[in-house]
C-alpha positions as CSV (number, residue, x, y, z in Angstrom):
1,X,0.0,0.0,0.0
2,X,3.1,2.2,0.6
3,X,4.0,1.7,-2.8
4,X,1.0,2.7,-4.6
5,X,0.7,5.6,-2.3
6,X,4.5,6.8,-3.0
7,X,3.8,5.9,-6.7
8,X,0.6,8.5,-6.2
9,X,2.3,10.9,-4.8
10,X,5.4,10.7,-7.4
11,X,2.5,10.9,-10.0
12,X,0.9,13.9,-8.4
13,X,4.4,15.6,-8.2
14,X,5.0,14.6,-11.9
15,X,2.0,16.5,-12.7
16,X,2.5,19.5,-10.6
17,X,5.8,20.2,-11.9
18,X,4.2,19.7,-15.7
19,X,1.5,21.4,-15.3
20,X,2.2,24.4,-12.8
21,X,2.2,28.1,-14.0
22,X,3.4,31.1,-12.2
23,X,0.4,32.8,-12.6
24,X,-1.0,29.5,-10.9
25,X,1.2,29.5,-7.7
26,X,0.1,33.6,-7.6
27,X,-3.5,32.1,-7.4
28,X,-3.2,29.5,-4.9
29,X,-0.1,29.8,-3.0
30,X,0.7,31.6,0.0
31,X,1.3,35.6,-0.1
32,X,5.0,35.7,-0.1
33,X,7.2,38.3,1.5
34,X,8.4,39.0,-2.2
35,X,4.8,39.8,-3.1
36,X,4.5,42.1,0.1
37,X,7.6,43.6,-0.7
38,X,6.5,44.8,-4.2
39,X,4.1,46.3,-3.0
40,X,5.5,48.1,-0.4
41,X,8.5,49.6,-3.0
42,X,6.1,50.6,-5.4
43,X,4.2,52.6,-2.7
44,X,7.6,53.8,-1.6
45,X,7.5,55.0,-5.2
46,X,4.2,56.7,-5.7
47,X,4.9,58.4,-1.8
48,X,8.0,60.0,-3.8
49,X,6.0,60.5,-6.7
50,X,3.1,62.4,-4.9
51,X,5.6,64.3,-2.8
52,X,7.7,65.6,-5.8
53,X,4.4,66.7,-7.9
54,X,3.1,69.0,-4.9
55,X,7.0,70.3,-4.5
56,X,6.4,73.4,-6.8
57,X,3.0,74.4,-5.3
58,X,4.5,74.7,-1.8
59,X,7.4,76.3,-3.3
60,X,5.7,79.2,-5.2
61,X,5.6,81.9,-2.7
62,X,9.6,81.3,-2.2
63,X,10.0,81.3,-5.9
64,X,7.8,84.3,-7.0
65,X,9.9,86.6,-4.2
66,X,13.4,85.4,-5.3
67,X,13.4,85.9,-9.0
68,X,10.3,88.9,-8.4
69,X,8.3,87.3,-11.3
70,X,4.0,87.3,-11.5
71,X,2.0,84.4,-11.0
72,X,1.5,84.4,-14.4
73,X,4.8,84.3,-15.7
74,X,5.1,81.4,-13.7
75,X,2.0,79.5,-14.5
76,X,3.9,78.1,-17.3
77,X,5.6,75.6,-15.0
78,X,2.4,74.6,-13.2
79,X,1.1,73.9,-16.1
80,X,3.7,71.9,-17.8
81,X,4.3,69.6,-15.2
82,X,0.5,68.3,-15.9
83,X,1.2,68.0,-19.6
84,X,4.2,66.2,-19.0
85,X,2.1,64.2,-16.9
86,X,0.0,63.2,-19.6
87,X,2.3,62.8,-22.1
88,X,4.4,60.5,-19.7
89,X,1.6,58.3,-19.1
90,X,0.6,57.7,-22.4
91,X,4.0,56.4,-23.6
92,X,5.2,55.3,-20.0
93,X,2.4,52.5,-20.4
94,X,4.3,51.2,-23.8
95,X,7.7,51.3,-22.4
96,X,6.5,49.3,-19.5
97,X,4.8,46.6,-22.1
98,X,7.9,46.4,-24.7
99,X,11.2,46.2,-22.2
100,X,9.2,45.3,-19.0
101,X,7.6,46.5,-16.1
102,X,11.0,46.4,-13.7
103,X,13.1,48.3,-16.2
104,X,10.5,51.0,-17.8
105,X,9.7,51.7,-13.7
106,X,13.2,52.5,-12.7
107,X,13.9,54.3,-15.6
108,X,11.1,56.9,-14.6
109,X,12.2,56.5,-11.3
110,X,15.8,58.3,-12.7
111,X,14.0,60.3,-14.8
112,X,11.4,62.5,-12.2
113,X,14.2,62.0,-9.5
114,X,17.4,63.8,-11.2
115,X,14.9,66.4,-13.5
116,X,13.7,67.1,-9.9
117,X,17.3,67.5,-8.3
118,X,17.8,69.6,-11.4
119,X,15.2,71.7,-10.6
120,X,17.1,73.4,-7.3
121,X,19.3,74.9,-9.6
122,X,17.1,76.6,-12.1
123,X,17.8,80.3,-12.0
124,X,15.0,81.4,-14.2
125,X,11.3,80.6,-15.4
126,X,11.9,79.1,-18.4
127,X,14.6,76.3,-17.0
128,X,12.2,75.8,-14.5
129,X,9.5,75.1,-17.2
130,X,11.6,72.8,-19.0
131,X,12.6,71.0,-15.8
132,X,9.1,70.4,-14.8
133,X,8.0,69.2,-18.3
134,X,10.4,66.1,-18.2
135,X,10.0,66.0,-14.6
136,X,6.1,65.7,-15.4
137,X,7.5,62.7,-18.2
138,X,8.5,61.0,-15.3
139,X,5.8,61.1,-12.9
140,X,3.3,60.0,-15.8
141,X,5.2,57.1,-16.8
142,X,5.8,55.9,-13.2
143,X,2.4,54.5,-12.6
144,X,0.9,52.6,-15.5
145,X,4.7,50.4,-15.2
146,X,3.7,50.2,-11.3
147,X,0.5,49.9,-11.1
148,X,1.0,46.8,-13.8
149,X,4.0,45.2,-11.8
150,X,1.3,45.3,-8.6
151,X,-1.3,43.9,-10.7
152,X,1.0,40.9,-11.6
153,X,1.8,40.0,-9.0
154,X,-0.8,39.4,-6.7
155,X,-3.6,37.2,-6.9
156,X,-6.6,38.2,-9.5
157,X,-9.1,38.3,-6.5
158,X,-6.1,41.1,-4.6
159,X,-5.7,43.4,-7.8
160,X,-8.4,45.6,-6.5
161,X,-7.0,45.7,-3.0
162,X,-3.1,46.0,-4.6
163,X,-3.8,49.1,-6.5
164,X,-5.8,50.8,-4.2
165,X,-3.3,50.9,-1.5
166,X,-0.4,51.9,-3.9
167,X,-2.6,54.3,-5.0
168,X,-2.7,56.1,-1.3
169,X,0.6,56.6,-1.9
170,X,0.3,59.6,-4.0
171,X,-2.0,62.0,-1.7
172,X,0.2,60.5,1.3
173,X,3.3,62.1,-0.5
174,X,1.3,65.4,-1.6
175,X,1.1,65.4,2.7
176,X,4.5,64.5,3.2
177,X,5.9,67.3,1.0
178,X,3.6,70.2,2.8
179,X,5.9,68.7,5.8
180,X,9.1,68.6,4.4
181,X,8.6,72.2,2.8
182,X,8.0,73.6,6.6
183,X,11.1,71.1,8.2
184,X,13.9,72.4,4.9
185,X,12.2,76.1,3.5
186,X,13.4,78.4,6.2
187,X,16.4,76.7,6.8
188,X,17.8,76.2,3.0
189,X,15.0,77.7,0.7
190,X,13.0,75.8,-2.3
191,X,16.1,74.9,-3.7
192,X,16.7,72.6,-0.5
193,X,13.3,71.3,-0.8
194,X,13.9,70.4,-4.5
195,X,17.3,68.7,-3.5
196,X,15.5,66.9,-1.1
197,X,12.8,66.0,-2.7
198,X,15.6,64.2,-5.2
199,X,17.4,62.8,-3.3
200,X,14.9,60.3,-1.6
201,X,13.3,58.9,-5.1
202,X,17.3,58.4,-5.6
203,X,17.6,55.8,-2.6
204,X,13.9,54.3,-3.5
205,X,15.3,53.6,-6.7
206,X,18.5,52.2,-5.6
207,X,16.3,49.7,-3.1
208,X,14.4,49.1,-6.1
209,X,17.5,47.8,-8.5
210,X,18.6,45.4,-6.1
211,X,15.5,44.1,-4.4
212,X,12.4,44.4,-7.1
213,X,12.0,41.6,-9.2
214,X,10.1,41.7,-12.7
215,X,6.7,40.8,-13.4
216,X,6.3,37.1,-13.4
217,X,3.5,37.7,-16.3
218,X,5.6,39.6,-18.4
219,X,8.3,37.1,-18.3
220,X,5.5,34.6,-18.9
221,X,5.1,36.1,-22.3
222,X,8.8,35.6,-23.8
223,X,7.9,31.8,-24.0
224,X,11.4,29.6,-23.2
225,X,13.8,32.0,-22.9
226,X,12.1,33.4,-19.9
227,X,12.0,30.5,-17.6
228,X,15.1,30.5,-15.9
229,X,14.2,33.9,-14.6
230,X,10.7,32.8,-13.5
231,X,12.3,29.2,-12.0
232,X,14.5,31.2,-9.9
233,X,11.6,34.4,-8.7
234,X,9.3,30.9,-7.7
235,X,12.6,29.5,-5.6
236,X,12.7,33.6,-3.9
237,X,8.7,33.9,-3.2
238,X,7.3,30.3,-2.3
239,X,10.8,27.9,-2.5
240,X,9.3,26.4,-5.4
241,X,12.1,23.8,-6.4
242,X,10.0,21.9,-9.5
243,X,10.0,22.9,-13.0
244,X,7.5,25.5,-14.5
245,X,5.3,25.6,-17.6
246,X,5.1,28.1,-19.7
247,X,2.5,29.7,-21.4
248,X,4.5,30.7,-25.1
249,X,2.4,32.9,-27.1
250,X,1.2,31.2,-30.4
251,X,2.7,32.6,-33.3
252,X,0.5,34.8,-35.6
253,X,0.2,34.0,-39.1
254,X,2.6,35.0,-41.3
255,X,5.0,36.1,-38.3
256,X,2.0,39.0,-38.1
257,X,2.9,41.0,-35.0
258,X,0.2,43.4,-33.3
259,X,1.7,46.2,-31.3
260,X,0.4,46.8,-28.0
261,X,-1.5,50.1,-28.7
262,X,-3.3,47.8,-31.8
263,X,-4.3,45.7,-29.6
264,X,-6.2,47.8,-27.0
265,X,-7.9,49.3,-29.6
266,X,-9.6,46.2,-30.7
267,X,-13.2,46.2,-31.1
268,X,-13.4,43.6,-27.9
269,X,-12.3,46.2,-25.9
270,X,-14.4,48.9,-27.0
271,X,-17.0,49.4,-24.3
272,X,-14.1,48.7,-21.7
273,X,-12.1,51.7,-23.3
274,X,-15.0,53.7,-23.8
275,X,-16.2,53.6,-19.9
276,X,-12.8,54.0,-18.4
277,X,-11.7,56.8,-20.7
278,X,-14.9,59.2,-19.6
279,X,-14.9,57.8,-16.0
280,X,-10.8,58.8,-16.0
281,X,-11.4,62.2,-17.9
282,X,-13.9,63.4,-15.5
283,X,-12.7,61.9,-12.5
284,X,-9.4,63.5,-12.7
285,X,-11.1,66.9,-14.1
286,X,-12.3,67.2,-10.8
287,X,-9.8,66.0,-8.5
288,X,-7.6,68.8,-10.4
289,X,-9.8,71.6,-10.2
290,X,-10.3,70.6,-6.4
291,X,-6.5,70.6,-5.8
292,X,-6.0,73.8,-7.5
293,X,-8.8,75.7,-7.0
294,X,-10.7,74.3,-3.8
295,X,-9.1,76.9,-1.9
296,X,-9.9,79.6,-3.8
297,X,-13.8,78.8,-4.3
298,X,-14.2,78.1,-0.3
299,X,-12.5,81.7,0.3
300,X,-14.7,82.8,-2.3
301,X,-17.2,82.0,0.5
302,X,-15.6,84.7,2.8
303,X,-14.3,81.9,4.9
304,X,-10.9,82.8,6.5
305,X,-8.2,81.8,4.8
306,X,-7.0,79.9,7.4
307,X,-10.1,77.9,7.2
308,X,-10.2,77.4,3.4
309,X,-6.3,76.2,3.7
310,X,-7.3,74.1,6.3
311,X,-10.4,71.8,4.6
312,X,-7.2,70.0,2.6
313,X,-6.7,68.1,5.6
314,X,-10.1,65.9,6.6
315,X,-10.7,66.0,2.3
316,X,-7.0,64.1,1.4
317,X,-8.0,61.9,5.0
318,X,-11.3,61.1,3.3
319,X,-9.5,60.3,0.2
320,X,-6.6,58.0,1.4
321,X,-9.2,56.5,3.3
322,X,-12.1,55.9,1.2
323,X,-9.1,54.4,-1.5
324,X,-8.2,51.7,1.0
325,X,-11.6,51.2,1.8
326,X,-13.3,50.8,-1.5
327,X,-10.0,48.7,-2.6
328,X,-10.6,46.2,0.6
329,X,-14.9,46.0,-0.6
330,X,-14.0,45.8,-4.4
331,X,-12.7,42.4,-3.7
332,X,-15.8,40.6,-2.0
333,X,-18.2,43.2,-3.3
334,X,-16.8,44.1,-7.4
335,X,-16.2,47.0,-9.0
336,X,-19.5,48.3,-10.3
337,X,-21.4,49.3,-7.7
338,X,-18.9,50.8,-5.4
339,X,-18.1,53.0,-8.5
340,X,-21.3,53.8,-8.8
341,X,-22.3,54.1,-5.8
342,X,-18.9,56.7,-4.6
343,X,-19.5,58.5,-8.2
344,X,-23.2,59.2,-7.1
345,X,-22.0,60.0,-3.6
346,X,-19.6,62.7,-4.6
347,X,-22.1,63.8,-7.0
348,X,-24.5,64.5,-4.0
349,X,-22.1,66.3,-2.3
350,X,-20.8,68.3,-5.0
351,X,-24.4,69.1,-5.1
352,X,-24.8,70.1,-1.7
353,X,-21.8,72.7,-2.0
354,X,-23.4,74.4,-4.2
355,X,-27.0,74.7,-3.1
356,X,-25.8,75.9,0.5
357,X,-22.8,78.2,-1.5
358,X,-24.8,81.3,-1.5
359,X,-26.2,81.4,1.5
360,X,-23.1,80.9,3.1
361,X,-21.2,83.4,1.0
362,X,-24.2,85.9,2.1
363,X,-23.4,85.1,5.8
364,X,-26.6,83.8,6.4
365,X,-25.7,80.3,7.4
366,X,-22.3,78.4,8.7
367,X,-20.0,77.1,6.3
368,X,-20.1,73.6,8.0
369,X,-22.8,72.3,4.9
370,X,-20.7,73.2,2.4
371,X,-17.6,71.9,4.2
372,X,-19.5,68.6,4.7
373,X,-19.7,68.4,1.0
374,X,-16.3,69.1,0.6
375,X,-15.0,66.2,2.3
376,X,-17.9,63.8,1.1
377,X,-16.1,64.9,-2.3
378,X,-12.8,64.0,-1.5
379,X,-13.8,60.6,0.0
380,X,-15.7,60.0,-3.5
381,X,-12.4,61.0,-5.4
382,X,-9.9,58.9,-3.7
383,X,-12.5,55.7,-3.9
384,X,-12.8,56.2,-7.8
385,X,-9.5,56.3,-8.2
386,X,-8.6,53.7,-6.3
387,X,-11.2,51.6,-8.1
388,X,-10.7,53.0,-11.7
389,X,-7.0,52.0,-11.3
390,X,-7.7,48.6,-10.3
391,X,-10.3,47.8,-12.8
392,X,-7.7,49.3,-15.5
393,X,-5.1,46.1,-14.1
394,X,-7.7,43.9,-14.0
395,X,-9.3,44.9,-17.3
396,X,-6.6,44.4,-20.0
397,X,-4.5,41.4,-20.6
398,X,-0.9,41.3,-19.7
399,X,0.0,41.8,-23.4
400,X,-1.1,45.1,-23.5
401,X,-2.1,46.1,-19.2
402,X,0.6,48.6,-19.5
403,X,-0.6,50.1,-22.1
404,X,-4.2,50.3,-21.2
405,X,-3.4,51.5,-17.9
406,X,-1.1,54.3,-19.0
407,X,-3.5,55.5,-21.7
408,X,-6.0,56.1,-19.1
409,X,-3.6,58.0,-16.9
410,X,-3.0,60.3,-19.7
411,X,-6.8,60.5,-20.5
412,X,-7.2,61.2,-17.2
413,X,-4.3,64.0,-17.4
414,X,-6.0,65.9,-19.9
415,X,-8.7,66.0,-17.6
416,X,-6.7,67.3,-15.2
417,X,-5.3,69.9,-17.2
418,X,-8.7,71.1,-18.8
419,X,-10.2,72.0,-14.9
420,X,-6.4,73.5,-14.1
421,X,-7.4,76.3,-16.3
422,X,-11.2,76.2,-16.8
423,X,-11.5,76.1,-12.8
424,X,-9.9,79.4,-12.6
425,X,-12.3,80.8,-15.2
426,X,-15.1,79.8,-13.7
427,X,-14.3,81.1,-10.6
428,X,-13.4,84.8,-12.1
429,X,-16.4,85.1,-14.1
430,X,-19.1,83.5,-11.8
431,X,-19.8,82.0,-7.9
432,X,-18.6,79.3,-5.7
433,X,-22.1,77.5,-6.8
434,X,-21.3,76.9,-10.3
435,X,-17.7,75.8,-10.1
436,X,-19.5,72.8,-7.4
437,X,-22.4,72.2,-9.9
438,X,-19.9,71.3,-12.5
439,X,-18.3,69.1,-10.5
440,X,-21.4,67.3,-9.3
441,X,-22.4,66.9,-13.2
442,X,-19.1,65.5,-14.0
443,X,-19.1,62.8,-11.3
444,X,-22.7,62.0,-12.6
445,X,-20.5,61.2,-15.9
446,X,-18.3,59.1,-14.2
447,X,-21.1,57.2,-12.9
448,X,-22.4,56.5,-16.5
449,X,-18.7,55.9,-17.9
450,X,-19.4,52.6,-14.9
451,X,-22.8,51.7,-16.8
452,X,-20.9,51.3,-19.8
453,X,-17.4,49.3,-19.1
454,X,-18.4,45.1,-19.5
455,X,-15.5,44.1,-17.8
456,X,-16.1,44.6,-13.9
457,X,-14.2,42.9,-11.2
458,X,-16.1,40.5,-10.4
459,X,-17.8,40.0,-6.3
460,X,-16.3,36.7,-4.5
């Protein structure tokens, strides 16, 4: 009997090593320290990334008294940085797909980190333009190469979780450079804070050279010649000692190759490409003209400025926590209603601003019901986000996730830089009430942009 049960079990072993995957031990082993540890660098990387993108704002008072330029003259810096941004993302997400995820991420990594270095010794407004423009490059190339890498490797019922927690990682650095511009500013100026800002993307990339590994799908794809590497990241994540097998691609005919931008464009994906695209556009249109001109419409309110300068705080809490939330409820719960559900939510809110915005502005009631709304909205932006993200990784195949991920970034760019200077205008020309009206109808948009997509994370 010991015989036929060794002669099972040498069976069962036989067909284990035949038959096992990478992507199958992601699925059903343990979650390794290797798998933690990729997530926790790439958050490392989007802290640095968040940090260095709010760097300029906190600097401009500095800036504008040293070289006694206008706000104007030096809007074109603000404004670059976003198109880099978009620009960045759009190609970032190729990079990431053609030469991998590991190598396209730390090249962006050197990229935003010395452009940013760079950037302390600017002496004027147009190197400082320039600077931010390939800064921006790198920021928007970071994620779609990150966010992919995350996606990859963690089981297909984590993505959702995964990305929404790297994904804190950018307001928690937009924090974390407001507190490293009070520690460095009146001690070595905004070129310290720039230095500084630098050098720490510097020694995140360095820990990323020698400990991240590369996406197990990726290799996956190169057929043979991309075993070896897998064999040895199963031996460092579960001690998986057997051989693997591997998925190679089928040849087209005719040694045919689609590129990876063909391929998201393929009719299958239509709907998928369609829904993300308006939910990232209008999404991120809002976020922006929140970041940029929240402020300014709440002290359009005659609130202190104090007050309006404070709100940032409980809305980027909401947000970081309302990301992790929705990230931990999209896995038993899916996709489509929580984005539904947190578009319609900040919608409401957005809503609420602006009914109680001119009675407030008037004086004849306390800010607290706009404030309310405020926050509500913040909650509802770091949520979708979070969620649109994930649904991006989990949405597109590994041929082409990059890809689809960074060309939703940059879609959602654009949207960023259309409220950047639309928010402005609206606010010159009009009230607090129509610039929160917008926003309400845009998050109604990004509700419908849900409707559409046919490719939801699923509930457990």
């Amino acid at each position: 009997m010991k015989a036929t049960q060794m002669n099972e079990n040498e069976d069962q072993s036989s067909k284990i090593s035949t038959d096992a995957t990478i992507g199958a031990l992601i699925e059903q082993q343990r979650f390794s320290a290797t798998q933690i540890l990729v997530v926790a660098l790439v958050s490392a990387v989007l802290v640095l990334d968040g940090l260095n993108l709010q760097l300029l704002a906190y600097s401009l008072p500095a800036i504008l008294t040293e070289w006694g330029v206008t706000k104007v003259q030096l809007s074109s810096a603000v404004g670059m940085t976003m198109i880099g941004m978009a620009i960045g993302a759009l190609f970032g997400g190729s990079l990431g797909d053609r030469w991998g995820r590991r190598p396209a991420l730390l090249a962006t990594i050197a990229l935003f980190a010395a452009m940013t270095l760079a950037c302390g010794l600017a002496q004027n407004v147009t190197q400082l333009t320039v600077l931010r423009l390939l800064s921006g490059l790198g920021f928007g190339a970071c994620f779609p190469s990150a966010a992919a890498l995350v996606a990859e490797w963690v089981p297909r019922r984590r993505i959702g979780l995964a990305v929404g927690i790297i994904t804190v990682g950018v307001p928690l650095g937009g924090m974390a450079g407001a507190m490293l511009t009070v520690l460095i500013l009146p001690h070595w100026g905004w070129r310290g804070c720039f230095f500084a800002g630098g050098m720490l993307p510097v020694l995140i990339g360095l820990a990323a050279f020698v400990l991240m590994p590369e996406s197990p799908a990726w290799l996956s794809r190169r057929g043979e010649p991309g075993r070896p590497d897998l064999e040895r990241l199963a031996r460092r994540a579960w001690g998986w000692t057997q051989p693997l097998a591997i998925d190679t691609p089928a040849p087209r005919p005719n040694g045919a190759q689609r590129s990876a931008g063909d391929r998201l464009l393929a009719r299958a994906n239509a709907r998928v490409n369609i829904g993300l695209w308006l939910a990232f556009f209008t999404n991120m249109l809002v976020a922006n003209a929140i970041l940029a001109w929240g402020t300014a419409a709440l002290s359009q309110l005659n609130m202190p400025l104090a007050s309006a300068v404070s709100a940032a705080i409980p809305y980027n809490i909401a947000s970081m926590a309302m990301a992790v939330l929705a990230s931990i409820l999209s896995v038993r719960l899916g996709s489509r209603g929580l984005l539904i559900g947190l578009a319609l939510a900040g919608a409401a809110g957005s809503i609420c601003a602006a009914i109680f915005s001119p009675m407030v502005a008037s004086g004849a009631m306390s800010p607290l019901p706009v404030l309310a709304g405020y926050i509500v909205i913040g909650g509802a932006m770091g949520g979708i986000q979070a969620l649109l993200f994930a649904l991006a990784a989990h949405a597109y195949s590994t041929a082409y996730r990059s890809s689809g991920v960074g060309v939703g970034s940059a879609v959602g760019r654009i949207g960023g830089i259309v409220s950047g200077f639309g928010g402005g205008a609206i606010l010159s020309v009009s009230s607090t009430a129509p610039f929160f009206g917008l926003a309400g109808f845009c998050l109604l948009l990004v509700a419908a942009g849900a409707i559409v997509i046919d490719r939801h994370i699923q509930p457990r």
